[in-house]
VMD Tcl script that draws the C-alpha trace (Angstrom):
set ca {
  {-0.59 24.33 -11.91}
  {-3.44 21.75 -10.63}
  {-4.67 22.94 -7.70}
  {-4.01 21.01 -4.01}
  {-7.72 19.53 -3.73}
  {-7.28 17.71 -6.87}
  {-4.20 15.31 -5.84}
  {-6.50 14.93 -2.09}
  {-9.21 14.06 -3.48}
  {-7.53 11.51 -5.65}
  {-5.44 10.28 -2.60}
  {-8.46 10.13 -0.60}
  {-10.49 8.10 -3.41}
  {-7.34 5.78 -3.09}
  {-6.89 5.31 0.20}
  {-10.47 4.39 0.84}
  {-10.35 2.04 -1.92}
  {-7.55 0.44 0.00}
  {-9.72 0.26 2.94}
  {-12.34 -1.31 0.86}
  {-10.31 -3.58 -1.15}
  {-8.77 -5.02 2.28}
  {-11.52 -5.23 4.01}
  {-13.87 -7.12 1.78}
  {-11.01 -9.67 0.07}
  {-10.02 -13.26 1.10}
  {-7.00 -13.64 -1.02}
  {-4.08 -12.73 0.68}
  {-2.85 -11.14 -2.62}
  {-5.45 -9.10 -3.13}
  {-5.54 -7.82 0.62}
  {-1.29 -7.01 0.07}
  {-2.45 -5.34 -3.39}
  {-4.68 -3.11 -1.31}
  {-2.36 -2.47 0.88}
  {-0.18 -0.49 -1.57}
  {-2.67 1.44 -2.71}
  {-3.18 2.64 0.95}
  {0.26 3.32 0.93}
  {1.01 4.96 -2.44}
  {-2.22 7.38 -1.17}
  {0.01 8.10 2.04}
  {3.08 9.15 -0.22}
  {1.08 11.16 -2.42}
  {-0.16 13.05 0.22}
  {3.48 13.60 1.36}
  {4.78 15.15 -2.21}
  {1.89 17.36 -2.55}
  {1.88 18.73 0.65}
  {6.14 19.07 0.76}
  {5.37 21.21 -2.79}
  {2.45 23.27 -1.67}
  {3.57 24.46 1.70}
  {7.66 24.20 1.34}
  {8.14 24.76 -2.13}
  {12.06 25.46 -1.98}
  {12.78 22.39 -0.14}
  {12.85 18.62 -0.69}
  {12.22 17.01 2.52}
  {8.78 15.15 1.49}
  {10.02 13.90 -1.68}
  {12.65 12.06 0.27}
  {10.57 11.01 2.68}
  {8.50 9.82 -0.12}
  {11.39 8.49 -2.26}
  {12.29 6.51 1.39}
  {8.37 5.22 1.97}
  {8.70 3.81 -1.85}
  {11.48 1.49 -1.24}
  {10.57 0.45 2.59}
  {6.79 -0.63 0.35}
  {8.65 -2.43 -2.22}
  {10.99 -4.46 0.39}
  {8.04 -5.03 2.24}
  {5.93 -6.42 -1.07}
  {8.68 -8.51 -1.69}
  {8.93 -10.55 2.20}
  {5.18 -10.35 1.83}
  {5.39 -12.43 -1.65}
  {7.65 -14.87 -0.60}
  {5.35 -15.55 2.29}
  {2.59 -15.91 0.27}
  {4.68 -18.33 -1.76}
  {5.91 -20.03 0.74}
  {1.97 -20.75 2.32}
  {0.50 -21.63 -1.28}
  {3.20 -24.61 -1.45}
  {2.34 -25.85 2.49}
  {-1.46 -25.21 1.68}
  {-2.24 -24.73 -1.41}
  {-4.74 -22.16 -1.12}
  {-3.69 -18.16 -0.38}
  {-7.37 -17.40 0.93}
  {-7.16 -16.00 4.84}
  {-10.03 -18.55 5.85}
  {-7.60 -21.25 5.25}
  {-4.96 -19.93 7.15}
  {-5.75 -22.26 10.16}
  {-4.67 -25.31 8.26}
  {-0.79 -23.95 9.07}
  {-1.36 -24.67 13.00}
  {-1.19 -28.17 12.14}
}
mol new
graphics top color blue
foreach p $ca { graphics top sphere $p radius 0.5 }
foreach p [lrange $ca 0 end-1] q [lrange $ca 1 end] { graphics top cylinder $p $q radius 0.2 }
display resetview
């Protein structure tokens, strides 16, 4: 059995990636892409703690299972927004995101 620090340490390593990732990026993909890794460190945290402190019981892989598909709605609103701002401006970088209060 792998031990509890391994999966925090790996959720950790992705959840400052995240930060990282959507801090430091201009294209509104890339920022989103973070953003899912931020979350996917969230629900691993969830599983592993649900299995090492309530074994017996299911609770956080439900939660889990639940925080998967509320992500992958949200990716896919977020992606058709994106779309949607590439064909008014042609450009998905966040600088140019004042060219849509004209």
């Amino acid at each position: 059995m792998i031990p509890m620090e391994h999966y925090l340490v790996v959720s950790t390593l992705m959840f400052f990636i995240g930060v990282y990732g959507f801090i430091t990026r201009r294209n509104i993909l890339a920022i989103l892409i973070s953003l899912e890794l931020m979350l996917n460190a969230v629900e691993i945290n969830f599983a592993v703690f649900n299995r090492y402190l309530f074994p017996g019981s299911m609770e956080g892989m439900f939660f889990t299972l639940f925080g998967i598909a509320i992500t992958a709605a949200e990716t896919a609103i977020s992606i058709a927004i994106i779309i949607n701002v590439y064909r008014n401006i042609q450009c998905i970088n966040v600088r140019s995101m004042n060219k849509l209060k004209n």
